[in-house]
C-alpha positions in Angstrom: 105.1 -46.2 12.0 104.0 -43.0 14.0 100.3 -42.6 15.6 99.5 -39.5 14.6 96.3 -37.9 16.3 96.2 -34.4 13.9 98.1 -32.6 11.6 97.8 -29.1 10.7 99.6 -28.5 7.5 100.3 -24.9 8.2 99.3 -22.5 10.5 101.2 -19.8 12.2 99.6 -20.0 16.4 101.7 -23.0 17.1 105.0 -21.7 17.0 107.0 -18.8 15.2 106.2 -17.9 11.4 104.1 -20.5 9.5 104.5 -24.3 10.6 102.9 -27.1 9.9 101.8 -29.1 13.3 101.9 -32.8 14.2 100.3 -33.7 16.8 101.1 -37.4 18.7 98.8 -39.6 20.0 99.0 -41.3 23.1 100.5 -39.7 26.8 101.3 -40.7 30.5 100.9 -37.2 31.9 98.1 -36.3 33.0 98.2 -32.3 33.3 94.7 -31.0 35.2 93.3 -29.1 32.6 95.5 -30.2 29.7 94.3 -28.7 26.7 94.0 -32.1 24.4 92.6 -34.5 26.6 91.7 -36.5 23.8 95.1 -36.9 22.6 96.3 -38.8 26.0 94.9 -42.3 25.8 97.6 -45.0 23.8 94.8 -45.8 21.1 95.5 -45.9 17.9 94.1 -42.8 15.8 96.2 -42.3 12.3 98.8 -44.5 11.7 101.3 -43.6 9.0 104.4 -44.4 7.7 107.3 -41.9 8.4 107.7 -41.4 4.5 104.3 -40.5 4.4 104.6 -37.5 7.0 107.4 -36.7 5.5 106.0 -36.1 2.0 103.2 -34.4 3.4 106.0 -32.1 5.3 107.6 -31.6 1.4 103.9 -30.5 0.3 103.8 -27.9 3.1 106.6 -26.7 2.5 106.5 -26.4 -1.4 102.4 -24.9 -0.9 102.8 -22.7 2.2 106.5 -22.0 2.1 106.4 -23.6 5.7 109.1 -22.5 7.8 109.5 -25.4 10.1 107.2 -28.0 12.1 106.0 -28.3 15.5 105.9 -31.4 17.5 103.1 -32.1 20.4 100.4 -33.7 21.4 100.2 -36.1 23.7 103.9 -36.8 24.4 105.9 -36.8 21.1 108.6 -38.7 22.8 106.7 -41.9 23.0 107.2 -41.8 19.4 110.9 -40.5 18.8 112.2 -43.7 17.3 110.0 -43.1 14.3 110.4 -39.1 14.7 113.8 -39.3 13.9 113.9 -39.7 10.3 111.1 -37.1 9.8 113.5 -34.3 12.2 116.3 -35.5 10.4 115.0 -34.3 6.8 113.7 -31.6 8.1 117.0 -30.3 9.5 119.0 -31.3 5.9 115.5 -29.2 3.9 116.3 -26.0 6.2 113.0 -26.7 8.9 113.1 -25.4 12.2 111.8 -28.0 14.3 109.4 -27.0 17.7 109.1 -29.5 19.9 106.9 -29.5 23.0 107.2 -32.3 26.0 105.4 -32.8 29.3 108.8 -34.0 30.4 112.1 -31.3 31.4 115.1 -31.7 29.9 116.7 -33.5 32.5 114.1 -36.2 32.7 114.4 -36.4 28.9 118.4 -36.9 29.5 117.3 -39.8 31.4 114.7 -41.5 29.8 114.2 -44.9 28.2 112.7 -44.3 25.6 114.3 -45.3 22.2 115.7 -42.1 20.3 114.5 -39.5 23.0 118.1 -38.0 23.3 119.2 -38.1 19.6 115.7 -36.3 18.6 117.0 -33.4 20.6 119.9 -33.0 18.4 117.6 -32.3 15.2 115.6 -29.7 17.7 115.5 -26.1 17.4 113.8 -25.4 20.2 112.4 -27.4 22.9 108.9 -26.0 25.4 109.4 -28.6 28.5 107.7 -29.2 31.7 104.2 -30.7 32.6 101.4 -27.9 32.5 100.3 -26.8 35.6 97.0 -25.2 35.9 97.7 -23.3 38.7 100.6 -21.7 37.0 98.9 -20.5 33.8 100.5 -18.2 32.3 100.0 -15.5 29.3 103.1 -14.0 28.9 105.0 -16.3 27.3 102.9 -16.6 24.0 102.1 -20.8 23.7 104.1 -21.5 26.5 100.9 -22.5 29.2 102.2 -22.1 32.6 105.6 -20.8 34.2 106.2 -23.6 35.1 107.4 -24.9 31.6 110.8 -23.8 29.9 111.9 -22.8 26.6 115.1 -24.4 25.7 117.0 -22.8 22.2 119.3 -25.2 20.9 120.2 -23.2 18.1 119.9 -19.5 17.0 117.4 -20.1 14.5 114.8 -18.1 17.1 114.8 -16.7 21.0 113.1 -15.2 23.5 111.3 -12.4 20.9 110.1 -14.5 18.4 107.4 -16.0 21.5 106.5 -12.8 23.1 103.6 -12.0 21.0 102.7 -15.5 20.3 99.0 -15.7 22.0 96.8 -16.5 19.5 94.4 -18.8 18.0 93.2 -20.4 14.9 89.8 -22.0 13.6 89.7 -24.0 10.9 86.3 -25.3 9.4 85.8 -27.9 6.7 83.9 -30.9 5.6 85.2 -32.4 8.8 83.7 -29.7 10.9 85.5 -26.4 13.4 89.1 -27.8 14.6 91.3 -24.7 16.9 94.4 -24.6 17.6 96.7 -22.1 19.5 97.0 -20.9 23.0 94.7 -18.1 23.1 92.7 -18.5 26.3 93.1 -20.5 29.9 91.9 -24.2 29.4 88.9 -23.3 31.6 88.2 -20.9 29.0 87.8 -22.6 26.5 84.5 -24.4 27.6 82.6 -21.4 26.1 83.4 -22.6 22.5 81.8 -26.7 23.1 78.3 -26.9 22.3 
């Protein structure tokens, strides 16, 4: 069972070519400035079964011609036991997989947590590192602050394919105005709340 706090089912400012986005609920950072605050307390938001995301994934895919997913949040790998089967179709249907952590690579090498090293084998790329306000940092397309590294585990994309990545998306609906992307500094953004 995953806790899922959003889901995007394809956009194309959270990671190369379109994507659809899943994003975790529940962290233990707690990055000044972080960018979804409200995705950090362990409450339960969505819960669904990891069949479920996966057919959802299918739909993308089969409407949008999705190119992959990206994972974030929160912390995804608070959740990796029950991301596994959802990386591991989308590695055997041809889906990149885009997952960003508040924790490096080493300290992912290390941790506890249930299926935190395997889920890195069904990765494509990995954005690590807490964000650091202090370090923000434009250059890099989504990646917030230097900080943060960008790890290519295969040679589905590199360095190029998140030069010109700075954007974002709005999305209005019966639900009301969601964004997404990396377009602005987090302090920025206080000029779009009401």
């Amino acid at each position: 069972m995953l806790n899922i706090a959003s889901v995007r089912l394809c956009t194309q400012a959270e990671g190369p070519g379109k994507r659809m986005t899943i994003w975790l609920q529940g962290c233990l950072k707690r990055c000044f400035n972080c960018c979804n605050p409200h995705m950090q307390p362990l409450v339960k938001k969505e819960l669904m079964q990891e069949g479920a995301l996966i057919e959802q994934i299918y739909l993308a895919s089969e409407k949008y011609q999705i190119c992959g997913i990206t994972l974030l949040g929160g912390e995804p790998l608070l959740q990796a036991k029950g991301l596994l089967p959802v990386v591991r179709w989308c590695k055997q249907n041809n889906l990149s997989v885009l997952l960003f952590s508040g924790y490096t690579l080493a300290q992912i090498q290390k941790l506890p947590l249930e299926g935190a090293q395997e889920l890195l084998d069904f990765v494509d790329v990995l954005v690590d590192g807490e964000y650091v306000d202090s370090l923000y940092d434009e250059s890099r397309g989504i990646v917030g602050s230097s900080n943060q590294e960008i790890h290519f585990f295969t040679d589905t994309y590199s360095l190029k394919d998140f030069k010109s990545q700075v954007q974002v998306e709005v999305l209005v609906d019966e639900q009301g105005v969601k964004f997404n992307g990396w377009a602005l500094s987090p302090k920025d953004l206080g000029a779009f709340k009401a």
